[in-house]
C-alpha positions as CSV (number, residue, x, y, z in Angstrom):
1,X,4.3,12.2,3.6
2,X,1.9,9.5,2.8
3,X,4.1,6.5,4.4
4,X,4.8,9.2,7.4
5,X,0.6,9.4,7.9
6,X,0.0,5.8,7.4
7,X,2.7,5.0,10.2
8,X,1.4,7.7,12.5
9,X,-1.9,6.0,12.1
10,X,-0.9,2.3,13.0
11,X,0.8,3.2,16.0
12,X,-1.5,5.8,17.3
13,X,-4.7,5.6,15.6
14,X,-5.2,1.9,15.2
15,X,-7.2,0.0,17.9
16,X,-3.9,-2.8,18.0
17,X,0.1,-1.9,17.5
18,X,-0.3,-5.1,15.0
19,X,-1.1,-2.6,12.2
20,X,2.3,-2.0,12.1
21,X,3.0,-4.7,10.0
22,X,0.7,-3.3,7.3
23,X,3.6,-0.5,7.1
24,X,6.0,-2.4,4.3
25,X,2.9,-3.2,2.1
26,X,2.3,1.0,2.1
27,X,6.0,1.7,1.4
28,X,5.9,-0.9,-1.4
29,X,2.7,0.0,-3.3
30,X,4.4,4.3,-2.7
31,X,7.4,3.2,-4.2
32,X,5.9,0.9,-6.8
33,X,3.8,3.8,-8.3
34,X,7.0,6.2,-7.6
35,X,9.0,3.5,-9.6
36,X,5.9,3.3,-12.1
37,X,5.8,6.9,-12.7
38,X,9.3,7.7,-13.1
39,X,10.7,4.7,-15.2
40,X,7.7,3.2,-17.2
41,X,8.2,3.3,-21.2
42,X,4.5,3.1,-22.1
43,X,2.4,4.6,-19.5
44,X,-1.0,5.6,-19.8
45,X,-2.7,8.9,-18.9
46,X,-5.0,7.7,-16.1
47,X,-2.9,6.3,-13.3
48,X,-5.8,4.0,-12.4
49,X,-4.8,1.9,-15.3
50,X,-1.3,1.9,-14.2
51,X,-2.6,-0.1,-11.0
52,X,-5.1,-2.3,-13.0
53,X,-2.7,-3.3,-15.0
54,X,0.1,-3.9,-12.3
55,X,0.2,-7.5,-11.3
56,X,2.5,-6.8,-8.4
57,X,0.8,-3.9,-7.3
58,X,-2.1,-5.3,-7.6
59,X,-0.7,-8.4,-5.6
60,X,0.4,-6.1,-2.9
61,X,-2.9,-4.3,-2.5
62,X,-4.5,-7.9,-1.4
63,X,-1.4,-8.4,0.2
64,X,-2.9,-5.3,2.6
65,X,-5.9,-5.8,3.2
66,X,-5.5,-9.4,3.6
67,X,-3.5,-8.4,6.5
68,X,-4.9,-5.1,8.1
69,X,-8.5,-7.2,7.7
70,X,-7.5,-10.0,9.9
71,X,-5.4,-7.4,12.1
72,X,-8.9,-5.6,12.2
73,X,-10.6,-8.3,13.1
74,X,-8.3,-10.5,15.4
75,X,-8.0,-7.1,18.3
């Protein structure tokens, strides 16, 4: 449902249709946690480590807002 409200948002919510693009980065960083969650040996309690500790989750959260920024800023 979250990837569903995120893609309702870029095209209709969104001042350009260019935040479309920002769509795969959301499905990644979903599945990654999904993926995290479901199949991770040693994971910690507090799912905010999970994404500090991450490198390419953490490399797709730049990833995004590297991208919806200059999205943001180019319409």
């Amino acid at each position: 449902s979250i990837i569903v409200a995120y893609s309702l948002y870029a095209v209709l919510g969104a001042r350009s249709q260019a935040m479309l693009l920002t769509v795969p980065f959301v499905m990644y960083g979903v599945f990654r946690v999904l993926f995290l969650i479901h199949h991770g040996s040693r994971l910690p309690d507090d799912p905010t480590i999970v994404v500090w500790q991450d490198r390419p989750l953490q490399a797709c959260i730049v990833l995004w807002g590297v991208s919806a920024g200059l999205i943001s800023a180019l319409s």
